[in-house]
N, C-alpha and C positions, 0 to 999 in steps of 0.2 A: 662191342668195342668202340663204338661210333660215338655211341649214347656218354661213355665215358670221358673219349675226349673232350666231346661237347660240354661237359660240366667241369671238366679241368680248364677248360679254356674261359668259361665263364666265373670263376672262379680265380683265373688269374687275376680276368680283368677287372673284376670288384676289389683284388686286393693292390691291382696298380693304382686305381683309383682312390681308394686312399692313403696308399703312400703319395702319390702326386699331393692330392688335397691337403695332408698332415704337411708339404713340406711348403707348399702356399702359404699356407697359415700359419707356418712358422720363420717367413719372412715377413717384418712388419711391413705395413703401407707405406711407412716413412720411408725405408729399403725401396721397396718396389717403384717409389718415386725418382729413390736419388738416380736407382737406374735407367726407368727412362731418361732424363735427362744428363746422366754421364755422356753420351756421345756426342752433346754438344760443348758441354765441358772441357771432355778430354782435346777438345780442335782449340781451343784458347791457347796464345803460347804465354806460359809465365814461368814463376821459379819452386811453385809447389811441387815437392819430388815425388808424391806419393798419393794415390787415390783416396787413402787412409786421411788424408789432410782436405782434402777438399772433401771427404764426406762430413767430416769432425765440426769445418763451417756451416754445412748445410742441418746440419744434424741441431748445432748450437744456434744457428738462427731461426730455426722451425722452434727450440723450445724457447723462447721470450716470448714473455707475454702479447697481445693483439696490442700495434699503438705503441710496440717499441721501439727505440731508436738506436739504429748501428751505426757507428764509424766505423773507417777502416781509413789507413793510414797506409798511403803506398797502395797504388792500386795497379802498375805496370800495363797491362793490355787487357782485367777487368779481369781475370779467371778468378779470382779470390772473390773480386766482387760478386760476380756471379752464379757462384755457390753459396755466398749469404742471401740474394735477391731472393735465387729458388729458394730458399729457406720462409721468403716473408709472400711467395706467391700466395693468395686471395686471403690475406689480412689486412690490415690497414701498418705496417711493422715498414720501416724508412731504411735504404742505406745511406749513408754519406761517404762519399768517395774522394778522400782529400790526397792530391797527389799533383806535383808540378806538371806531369804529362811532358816530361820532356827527360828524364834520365838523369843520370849524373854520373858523374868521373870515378867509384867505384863498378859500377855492377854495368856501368855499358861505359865501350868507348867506340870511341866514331865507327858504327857502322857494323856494331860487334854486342852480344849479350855473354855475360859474363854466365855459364852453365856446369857444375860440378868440377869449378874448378881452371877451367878453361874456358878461353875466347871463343867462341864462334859467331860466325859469319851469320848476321839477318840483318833487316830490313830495316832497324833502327837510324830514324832522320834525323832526332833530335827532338822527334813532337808525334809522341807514341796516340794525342787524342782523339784522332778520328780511327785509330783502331780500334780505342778504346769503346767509344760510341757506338763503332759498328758492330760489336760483341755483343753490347749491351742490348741495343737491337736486335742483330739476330736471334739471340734467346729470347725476344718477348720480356724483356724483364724493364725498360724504360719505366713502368710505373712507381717502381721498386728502389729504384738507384737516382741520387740526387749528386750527379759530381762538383765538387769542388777543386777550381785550378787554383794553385799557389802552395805555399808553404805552410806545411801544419804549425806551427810556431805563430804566423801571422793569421790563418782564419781561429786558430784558439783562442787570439784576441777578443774576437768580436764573438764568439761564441757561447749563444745563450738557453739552448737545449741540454733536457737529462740526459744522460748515454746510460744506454741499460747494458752495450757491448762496446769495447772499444776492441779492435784487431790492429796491433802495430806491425806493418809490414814497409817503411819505407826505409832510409840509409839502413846499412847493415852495417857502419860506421859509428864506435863506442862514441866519439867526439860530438858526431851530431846529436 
Protein backbone atom coordinates (compact mmCIF):
# COMPACT_ATOMS: atom_id res chain seq x y z
CA UNK A 1 0.00 0.00 0.00
CA UNK A 2 3.08 2.14 0.81
CA UNK A 3 4.72 1.37 -2.50
CA UNK A 4 1.49 2.67 -4.17
CA UNK A 5 1.24 5.91 -2.54
CA UNK A 6 4.83 6.54 -3.15
CA UNK A 7 4.12 6.30 -7.10
CA UNK A 8 0.87 8.33 -6.86
CA UNK A 9 2.73 10.84 -5.17
CA UNK A 10 5.47 10.77 -7.58
CA UNK A 11 3.41 11.07 -10.13
CA UNK A 12 1.45 13.90 -9.04
CA UNK A 13 4.46 15.72 -8.89
CA UNK A 14 5.74 15.15 -12.42
CA UNK A 15 2.30 16.15 -13.57
CA UNK A 16 2.43 19.44 -11.23
CA UNK A 17 5.46 20.18 -12.81
CA UNK A 18 4.34 20.40 -15.95
CA UNK A 19 1.44 22.14 -15.54
CA UNK A 20 3.48 24.86 -13.57
CA UNK A 21 6.09 24.63 -16.57
CA UNK A 22 3.11 24.69 -19.52
CA UNK A 23 1.78 27.89 -17.62
CA UNK A 24 5.42 29.64 -17.39
CA UNK A 25 5.75 29.15 -20.90
CA UNK A 26 2.74 30.31 -21.61
CA UNK A 27 3.38 33.79 -20.13
CA UNK A 28 5.63 35.52 -22.47
CA UNK A 29 8.95 37.34 -21.13
CA UNK A 30 7.54 40.46 -22.23
CA UNK A 31 4.51 39.66 -19.39
CA UNK A 32 6.88 38.45 -16.93
CA UNK A 33 8.81 41.69 -17.38
CA UNK A 34 5.95 44.04 -17.19
CA UNK A 35 5.31 42.31 -13.88
CA UNK A 36 8.28 42.79 -12.36
CA UNK A 37 8.18 46.07 -12.80
CA UNK A 38 4.26 46.81 -12.17
CA UNK A 39 5.03 47.64 -8.44
CA UNK A 40 6.91 50.30 -9.09
CA UNK A 41 4.55 51.59 -11.64
CA UNK A 42 1.68 51.08 -9.84
CA UNK A 43 3.40 53.79 -6.73
CA UNK A 44 3.53 56.72 -9.65
CA UNK A 45 0.51 58.79 -9.04
CA UNK A 46 -1.06 59.76 -12.48
CA UNK A 47 -4.50 59.66 -14.50
CA UNK A 48 -4.09 56.17 -16.30
CA UNK A 49 -7.22 54.16 -14.88
CA UNK A 50 -6.29 50.83 -15.82
CA UNK A 51 -3.25 48.45 -15.62
CA UNK A 52 -4.48 47.45 -19.10
CA UNK A 53 -3.24 50.98 -20.17
CA UNK A 54 0.09 51.08 -18.79
CA UNK A 55 0.84 47.52 -19.96
CA UNK A 56 -0.51 48.64 -23.85
CA UNK A 57 2.52 51.55 -23.38
CA UNK A 58 5.13 49.23 -22.26
CA UNK A 59 4.02 46.55 -24.57
CA UNK A 60 3.96 49.38 -27.68
CA UNK A 61 7.35 50.71 -26.75
CA UNK A 62 9.12 47.27 -26.40
CA UNK A 63 7.79 46.65 -30.08
CA UNK A 64 9.53 49.79 -32.19
CA UNK A 65 12.33 49.22 -33.62
CA UNK A 66 16.21 49.51 -31.74
CA UNK A 67 16.96 53.66 -32.25
CA UNK A 68 13.37 54.63 -32.06
CA UNK A 69 12.11 57.79 -31.07
CA UNK A 70 9.00 58.40 -28.47
CA UNK A 71 7.21 61.40 -27.60
CA UNK A 72 4.87 61.80 -25.17
CA UNK A 73 3.02 64.73 -24.64
CA UNK A 74 1.84 65.43 -21.02
CA UNK A 75 3.67 63.58 -18.94
CA UNK A 76 1.95 64.70 -15.24
CA UNK A 77 4.34 62.86 -12.40
CA UNK A 78 6.06 60.40 -15.30
CA UNK A 79 3.76 57.03 -14.88
CA UNK A 80 3.05 57.14 -18.67
CA UNK A 81 6.54 57.84 -19.05
CA UNK A 82 7.66 55.32 -17.33
CA UNK A 83 5.92 52.47 -18.83
CA UNK A 84 7.28 53.58 -22.39
CA UNK A 85 11.06 53.97 -20.66
CA UNK A 86 10.71 50.16 -19.45
CA UNK A 87 9.57 49.54 -22.90
CA UNK A 88 13.15 50.97 -24.39
CA UNK A 89 15.23 49.28 -21.26
CA UNK A 90 18.71 47.97 -22.85
CA UNK A 91 18.20 49.40 -26.46
CA UNK A 92 19.32 52.40 -27.68
CA UNK A 93 15.05 53.54 -28.24
CA UNK A 94 14.63 57.60 -26.54
CA UNK A 95 11.57 58.96 -24.72
CA UNK A 96 10.90 62.63 -24.97
CA UNK A 97 8.86 64.02 -22.20
CA UNK A 98 7.21 67.22 -23.24
CA UNK A 99 5.23 68.73 -20.60
CA UNK A 100 5.07 72.24 -18.74
CA UNK A 101 5.47 70.39 -15.34
CA UNK A 102 3.42 72.74 -13.77
CA UNK A 103 -0.56 71.78 -14.31
CA UNK A 104 -3.19 73.67 -15.52
CA UNK A 105 -6.68 75.08 -14.62
CA UNK A 106 -8.43 71.92 -16.18
CA UNK A 107 -7.20 68.70 -14.51
CA UNK A 108 -5.59 70.49 -11.34
CA UNK A 109 -6.59 73.31 -9.20
CA UNK A 110 -4.71 74.79 -6.52
CA UNK A 111 -3.71 72.00 -4.49
CA UNK A 112 -6.07 69.43 -5.87
CA UNK A 113 -5.85 66.45 -8.95
CA UNK A 114 -8.73 66.33 -10.91
CA UNK A 115 -9.51 61.91 -10.51
CA UNK A 116 -12.71 60.25 -11.93
CA UNK A 117 -14.42 63.03 -11.83
CA UNK A 118 -13.74 64.66 -8.76
CA UNK A 119 -11.38 66.99 -6.88
CA UNK A 120 -9.16 65.56 -4.49
CA UNK A 121 -6.82 66.74 -2.18
CA UNK A 122 -2.55 66.02 -3.08
CA UNK A 123 0.42 67.55 -3.15
CA UNK A 124 0.14 69.62 -6.36
CA UNK A 125 2.43 73.06 -5.83
CA UNK A 126 2.20 74.09 -9.09
CA UNK A 127 5.62 72.54 -10.44
CA UNK A 128 4.98 68.65 -10.39
CA UNK A 129 9.14 68.39 -11.87
CA UNK A 130 11.03 67.16 -9.31
CA UNK A 131 8.34 64.48 -8.82
CA UNK A 132 8.63 63.95 -11.99
CA UNK A 133 12.52 63.41 -11.91
CA UNK A 134 12.29 61.52 -8.85
CA UNK A 135 10.20 58.77 -10.55
CA UNK A 136 12.22 58.73 -13.20
CA UNK A 137 15.08 57.96 -11.04
CA UNK A 138 13.68 55.76 -8.92
CA UNK A 139 12.90 53.31 -11.78
CA UNK A 140 16.31 53.45 -13.17
CA UNK A 141 14.97 54.66 -16.30
CA UNK A 142 17.17 58.24 -16.55
CA UNK A 143 18.90 56.69 -19.60
CA UNK A 144 15.61 56.34 -21.35
CA UNK A 145 13.68 59.67 -20.76
CA UNK A 146 14.90 62.96 -22.11
CA UNK A 147 12.23 65.64 -20.54
CA UNK A 148 11.33 68.58 -22.04
CA UNK A 149 9.86 71.63 -20.05
CA UNK A 150 7.43 74.00 -21.96
CA UNK A 151 4.81 73.89 -24.43
CA UNK A 152 4.40 71.21 -26.96
CA UNK A 153 3.22 73.78 -29.65
CA UNK A 154 6.58 75.75 -28.99
CA UNK A 155 9.30 72.77 -28.71
CA UNK A 156 7.39 71.55 -32.09
CA UNK A 157 8.83 74.41 -33.38
CA UNK A 158 12.26 73.66 -33.25
CA UNK A 159 11.80 70.09 -33.50
CA UNK A 160 13.83 68.11 -35.83
CA UNK A 161 13.75 64.39 -35.00
CA UNK A 162 11.53 61.34 -36.80
CA UNK A 163 8.87 60.17 -34.12
CA UNK A 164 8.24 56.53 -34.70
CA UNK A 165 5.50 57.07 -31.58
CA UNK A 166 3.87 60.03 -30.58
CA UNK A 167 1.43 59.44 -27.10
CA UNK A 168 -0.80 62.61 -26.56
CA UNK A 169 -1.62 62.96 -23.18
CA UNK A 170 -1.59 66.62 -22.18
CA UNK A 171 -4.92 69.39 -22.03
CA UNK A 172 -7.86 67.21 -22.07
CA UNK A 173 -9.24 70.55 -23.45
CA UNK A 174 -10.87 70.19 -27.28
CA UNK A 175 -9.63 74.16 -27.64
CA UNK A 176 -6.04 73.34 -26.74
Amino acid sequence: MQDLLNIAIRKARTVSRRVVTQILQSVTREEREFRRVWPLLSSIEGLLVSPAQDRWLFRTARSLPDGATIVEIGSFKGRSTCCLAYGCRGTEKMVYAIDTFSGNDVDFRAGDILLDGDYTPHSHDGDIFGDFLDNIRKCGLTSYVTPLRGWSEEIGKTWNLPIDMLFIDGSHEYED
